[in-house]
C-alpha positions in Angstrom: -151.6 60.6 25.5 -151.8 64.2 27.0 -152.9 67.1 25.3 -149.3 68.1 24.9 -149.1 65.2 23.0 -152.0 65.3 20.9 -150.5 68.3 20.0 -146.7 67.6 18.9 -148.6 64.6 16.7 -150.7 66.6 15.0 -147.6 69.4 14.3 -145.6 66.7 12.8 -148.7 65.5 10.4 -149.3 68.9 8.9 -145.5 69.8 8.5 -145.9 66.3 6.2 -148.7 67.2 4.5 -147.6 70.9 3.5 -144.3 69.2 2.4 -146.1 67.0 0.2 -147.9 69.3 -1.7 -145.4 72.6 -1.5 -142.9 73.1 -4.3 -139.6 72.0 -3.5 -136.8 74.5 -3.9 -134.4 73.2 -6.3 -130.9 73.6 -4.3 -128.4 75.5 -7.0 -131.7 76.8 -9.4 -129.9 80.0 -11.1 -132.2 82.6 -12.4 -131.8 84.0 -15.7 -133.0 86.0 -18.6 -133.0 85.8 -22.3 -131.6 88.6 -24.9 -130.8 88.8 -27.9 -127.4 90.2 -29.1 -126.0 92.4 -32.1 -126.0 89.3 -33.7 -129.4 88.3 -33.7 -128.5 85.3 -31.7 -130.7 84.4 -28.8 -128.6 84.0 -25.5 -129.4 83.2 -21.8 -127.8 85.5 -19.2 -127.1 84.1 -15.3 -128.5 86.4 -13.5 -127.5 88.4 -11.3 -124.7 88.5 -13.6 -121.5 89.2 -12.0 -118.3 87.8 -13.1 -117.9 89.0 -16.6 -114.9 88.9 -19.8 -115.0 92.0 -21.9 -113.0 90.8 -25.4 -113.8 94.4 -26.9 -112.5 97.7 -25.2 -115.1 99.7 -26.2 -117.8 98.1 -24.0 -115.4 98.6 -21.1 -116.6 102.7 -21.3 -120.3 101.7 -21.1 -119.6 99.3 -18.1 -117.7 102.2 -16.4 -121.3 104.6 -17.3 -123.1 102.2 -15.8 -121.6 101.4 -12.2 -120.7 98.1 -13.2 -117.2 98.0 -13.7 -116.9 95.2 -10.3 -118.0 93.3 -12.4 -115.3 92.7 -15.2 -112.5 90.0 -14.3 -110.7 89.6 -17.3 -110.3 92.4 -20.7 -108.4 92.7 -23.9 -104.7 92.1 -23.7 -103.7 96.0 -24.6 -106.0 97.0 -21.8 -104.5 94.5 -19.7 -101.2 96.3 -19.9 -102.1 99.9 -19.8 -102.3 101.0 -23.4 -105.4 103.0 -23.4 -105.7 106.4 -20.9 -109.7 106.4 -20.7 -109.7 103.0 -19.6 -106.4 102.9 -17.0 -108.8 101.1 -14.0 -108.5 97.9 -15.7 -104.6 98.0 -16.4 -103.4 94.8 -14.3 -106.6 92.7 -14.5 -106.0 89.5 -16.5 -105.3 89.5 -20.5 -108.0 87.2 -22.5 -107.0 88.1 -26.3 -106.7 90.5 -29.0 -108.6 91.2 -32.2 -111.4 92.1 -32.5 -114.6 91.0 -34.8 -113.9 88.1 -37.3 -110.0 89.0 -36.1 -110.6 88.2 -32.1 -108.9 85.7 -30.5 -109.1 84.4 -26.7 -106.6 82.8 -24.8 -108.7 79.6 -23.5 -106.5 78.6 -20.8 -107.1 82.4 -19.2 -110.7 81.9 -19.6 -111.0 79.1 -18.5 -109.2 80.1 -15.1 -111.2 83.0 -14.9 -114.2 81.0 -15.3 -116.2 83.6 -16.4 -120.5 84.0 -17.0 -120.2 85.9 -20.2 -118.0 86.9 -22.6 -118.2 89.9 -24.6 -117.1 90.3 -27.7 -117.5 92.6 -31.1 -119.8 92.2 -33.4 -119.0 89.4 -35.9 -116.6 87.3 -32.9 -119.1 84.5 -32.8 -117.3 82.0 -33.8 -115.9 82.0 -30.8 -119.0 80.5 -29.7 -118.2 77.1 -30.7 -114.4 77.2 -28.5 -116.4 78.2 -25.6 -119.6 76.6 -25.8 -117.6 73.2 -23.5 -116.3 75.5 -20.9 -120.0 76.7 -20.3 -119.3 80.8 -21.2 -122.4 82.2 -22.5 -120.8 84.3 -25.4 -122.7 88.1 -26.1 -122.3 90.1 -29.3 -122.1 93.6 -28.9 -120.4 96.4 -30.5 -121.7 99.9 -28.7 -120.1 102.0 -31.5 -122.3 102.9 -34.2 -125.0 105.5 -34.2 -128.3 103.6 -35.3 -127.6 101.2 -32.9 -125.9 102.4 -29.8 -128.9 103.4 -27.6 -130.2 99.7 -28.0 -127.1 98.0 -27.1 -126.2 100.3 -24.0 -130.0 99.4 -23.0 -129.5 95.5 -23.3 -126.4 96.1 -21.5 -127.5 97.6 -18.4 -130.6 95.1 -19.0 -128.0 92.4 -18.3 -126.3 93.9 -15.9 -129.1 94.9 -14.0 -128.5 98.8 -14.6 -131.4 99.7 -16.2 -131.5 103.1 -14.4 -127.8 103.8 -15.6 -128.4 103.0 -19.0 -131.0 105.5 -19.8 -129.2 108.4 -17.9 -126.2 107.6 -20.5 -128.3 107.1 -23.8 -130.8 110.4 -22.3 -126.8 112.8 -22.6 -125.9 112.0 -25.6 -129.3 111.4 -27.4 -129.7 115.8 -26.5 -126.8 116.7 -28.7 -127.6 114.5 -31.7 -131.3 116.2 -31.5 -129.5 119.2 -31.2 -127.7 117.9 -34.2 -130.9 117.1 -36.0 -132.4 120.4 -34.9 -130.2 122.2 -36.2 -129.5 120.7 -39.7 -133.3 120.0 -40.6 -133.6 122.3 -43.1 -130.6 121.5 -45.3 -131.1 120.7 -48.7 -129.6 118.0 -50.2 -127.6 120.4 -52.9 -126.6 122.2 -50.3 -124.8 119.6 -48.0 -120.8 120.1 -48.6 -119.2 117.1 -50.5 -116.9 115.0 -47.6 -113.8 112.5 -48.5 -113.2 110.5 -46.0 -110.1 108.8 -45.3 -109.7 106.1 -42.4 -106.0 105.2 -40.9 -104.0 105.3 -44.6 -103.7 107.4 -47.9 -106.8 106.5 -50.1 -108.7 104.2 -47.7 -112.1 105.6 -47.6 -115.7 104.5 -45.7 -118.3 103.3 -47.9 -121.7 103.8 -47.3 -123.0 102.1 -43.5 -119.7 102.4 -42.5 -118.5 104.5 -39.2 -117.7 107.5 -40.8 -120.3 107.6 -43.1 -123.2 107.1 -40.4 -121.1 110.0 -38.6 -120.9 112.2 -41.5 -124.3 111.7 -42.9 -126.1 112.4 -39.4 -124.0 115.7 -39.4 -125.5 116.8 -42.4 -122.6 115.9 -44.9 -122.4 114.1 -48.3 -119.7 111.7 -48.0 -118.6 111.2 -52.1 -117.6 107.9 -51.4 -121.4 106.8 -50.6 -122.0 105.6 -54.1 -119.2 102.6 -53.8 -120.3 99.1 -52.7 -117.5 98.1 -50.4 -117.7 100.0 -46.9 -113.8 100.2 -47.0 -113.3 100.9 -50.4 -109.2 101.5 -51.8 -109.4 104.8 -54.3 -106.5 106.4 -55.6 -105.6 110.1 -56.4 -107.3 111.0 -59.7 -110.5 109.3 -57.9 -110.5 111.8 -55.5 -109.5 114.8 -57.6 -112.5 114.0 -59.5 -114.6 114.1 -57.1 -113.5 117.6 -55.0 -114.1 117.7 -52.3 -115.4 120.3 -50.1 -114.1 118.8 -46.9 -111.5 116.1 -46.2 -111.4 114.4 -43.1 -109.2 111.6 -41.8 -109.9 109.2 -39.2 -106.4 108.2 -37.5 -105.5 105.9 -34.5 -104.0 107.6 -31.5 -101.2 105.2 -31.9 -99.8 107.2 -35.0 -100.9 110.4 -34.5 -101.2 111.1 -30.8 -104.1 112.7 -29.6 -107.1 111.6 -27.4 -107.4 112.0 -23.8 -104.6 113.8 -22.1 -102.6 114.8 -25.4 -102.3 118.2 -25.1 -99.9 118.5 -27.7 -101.4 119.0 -31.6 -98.1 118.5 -33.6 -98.5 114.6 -34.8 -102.1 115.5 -35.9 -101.1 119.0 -37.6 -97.8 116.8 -39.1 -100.5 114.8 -40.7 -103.0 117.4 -42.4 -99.6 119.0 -43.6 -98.7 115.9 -45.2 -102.5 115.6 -46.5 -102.8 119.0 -48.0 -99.1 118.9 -49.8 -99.8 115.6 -51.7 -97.6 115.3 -54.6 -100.2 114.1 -56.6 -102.7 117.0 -55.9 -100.6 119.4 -57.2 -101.8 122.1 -60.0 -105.0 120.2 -59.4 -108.6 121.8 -58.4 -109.2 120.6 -54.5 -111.2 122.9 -52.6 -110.1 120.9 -49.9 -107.2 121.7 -50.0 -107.4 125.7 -51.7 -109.8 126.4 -48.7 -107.9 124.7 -45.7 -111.3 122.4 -44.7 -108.8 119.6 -44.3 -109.2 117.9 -40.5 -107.7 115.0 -38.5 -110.5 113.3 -36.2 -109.2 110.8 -33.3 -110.6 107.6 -34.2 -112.4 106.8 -31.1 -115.3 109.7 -32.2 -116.3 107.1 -35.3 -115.6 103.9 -33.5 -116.7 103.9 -29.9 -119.6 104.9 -27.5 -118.4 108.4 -27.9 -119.3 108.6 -31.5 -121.9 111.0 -30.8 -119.5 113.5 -30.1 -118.1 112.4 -33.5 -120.8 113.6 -35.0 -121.2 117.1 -32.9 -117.7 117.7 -33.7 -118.7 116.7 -37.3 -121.1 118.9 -37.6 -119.5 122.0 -36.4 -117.3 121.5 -38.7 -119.3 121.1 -41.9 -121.5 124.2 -40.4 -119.7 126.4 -38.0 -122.4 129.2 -38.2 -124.7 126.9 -37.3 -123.4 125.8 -34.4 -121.2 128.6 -33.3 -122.8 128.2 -29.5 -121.8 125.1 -29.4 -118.0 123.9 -28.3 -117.8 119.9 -28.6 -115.0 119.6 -26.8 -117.0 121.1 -23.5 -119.4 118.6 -23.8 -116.5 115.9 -24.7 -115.4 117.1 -21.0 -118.5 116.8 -20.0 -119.3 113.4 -20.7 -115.9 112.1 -19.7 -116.5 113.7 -15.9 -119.9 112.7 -15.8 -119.6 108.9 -16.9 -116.4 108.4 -16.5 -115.3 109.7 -13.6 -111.8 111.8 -15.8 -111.2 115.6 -15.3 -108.7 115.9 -17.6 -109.3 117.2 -21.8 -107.6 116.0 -24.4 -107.0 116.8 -28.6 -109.7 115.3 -30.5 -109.9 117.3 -33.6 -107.6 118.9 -35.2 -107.5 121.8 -36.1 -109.5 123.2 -33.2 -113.2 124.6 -34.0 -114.0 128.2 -33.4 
């Protein structure tokens, strides 16, 4: 043999020997990571994860905040066909189901077209675990909507999504005004913290303590009267309230019924209802300083139930303490956040009556 030789033999020995002792990379290997949802459930996330089902709505607003929204191949069927203003990107994109928590239901055939990595859901849509588990979707628990724990889902999210950066520019906005909030309020006495009734989407359903509008109105410095019941949806009835008077009523009511939201720009279905609030038949002749005083307010329901509760509780506090706070106009920084995040110049009618 020539050198040339020697030399193409010896090449083809070491390429053996390195292949005999070097790792092999395994051909389809999928990296991924491990969280753990609103749940408490341990789940394992593809990564990078990019074909995802979002069951709840609300998530959809976070997704937007965080760049990712290229990401989302399937949503909620009322999304699907147009029915929310904030969310109009998605209009056209493929219905999966409607509900929502222990209510949710997915169309399975869709799903299984789709073929998706994840599927998000509410908090308390588990079960849907078990129907999914055989077509191999990695189901996530999540509900971005309540105050304690929104900053800690938003985080896992972008953790998921790989928007890490995103996340904490989104949870740094809205964590100012609810120090602001805190600031501001730190010195209030418990005695002095007006009494609230709280009424969410009919006549004499109130919010328990840990519910949405009592997380709101507590972090705003209120006393919500129907704290003391067990049930965080508790039915009352009219003497119940009129025993307890009130210093502030507010009612939480979906956009369907009394328009308002993003883009309304006409109060009337919201000042229909507080008419209809203060002129109960039932209150009449009776002490209601509610009422005797005018501190009766409609809220949009998206401000106790989605990622925008923080405004919920800005507004909220204005509100209960309007010298307080008389710097401050919530629905600026509601502008704000919906130009910033979301990409949406226009305003909208969120509380009503308007705060001075």
């Amino acid at each position: 043999m020539n050198n040339k030789m020697w030399f193409l033999v010896g090449a083809i020995i070491a390429c053996l020997i390195a292949s005999a002792v070097l790792p092999v990379p395994q051909v389809g290997a999928q990296k991924t990571i491990t969280i753990v949802d609103s749940a408490g459930r341990e789940v394992e996330i593809p990564q990078p994860l990019e074909r995802i089902a979002v069951h709840y709505p609300n998530l959809l607003e976070v997704i937007i905040a965080l760049d990712a929204e290229e990401t989302v191949i399937g949503v909620a069927d009322s999304v699907a066909a147009g029915q929310d203003k904030i969310l109009q990107r998605f209009s056209g994109k493929p219905g999966i189901g409607v509900g929502a928590g222990p209510r949710a239901s997915v169309n399975i055939e869709k799903l299984t077209e789709l073929n998706p990595q994840v599927l998000l859901v509410m908090s308390g849509a588990s079960r849907l675990e078990k129907e999914l588990e055989p077509l191999g979707i990695q189901v996530v628990e999540l509900s971005c909507n309540e105050l304690d724990t929104l900053a800690q889902e938003i985080a896992l999210l972008g953790k998921m999504l790989g928007r890490e950066k995103e996340a904490q520019q989104y949870v740094a906005f809205f964590q100012t005004y609810l120090e602001l909030v805190d600031q501001r309020l730190r010195d209030v006495k418990e005695e002095e913290k007006p009494r609230v009734y709280l009424e969410f989407f009919s006549d004499y359903t109130t919010q328990g303590r840990g519910s949405p509008g009592d997380m709101v109105v507590s972090r705003a410095g209120g006393n919500n009267v129907a704290a003391i019941l067990r049930l965080p949806f508790p039915a009352v009835n009219s003497e119940w309230v009129v025993r307890q008077n009130p210093d502030v009523i507010i009612r939480a009511q979906l956009p369907m019924f009394a328009p308002s939201g993003y883009m309304v720009t006409d109060p009337s279905a919201m000042d229909k209802l507080r008419g209809e609030i203060m002129e109960r038949p039932e209150w009449k002749g009776k002490e209601m300083k509610a009422v005797e005083t005018s501190r009766v307010y409609v809220i949009n329901s998206d401000l106790w139930t989605s990622p925008r509760v923080p405004l919920g509780a800005l507004y909220t506090a204005k509100c209960l303490y309007p010298d307080r706070f008389q710097d401050v106009d919530p629905d600026e920084v509601h502008r704000e956040w919906l130009r910033k995040f979301y990409g949406l110049e226009e305003g909208g009618i969120w509380f009503w009556p308007e705060l001075e």
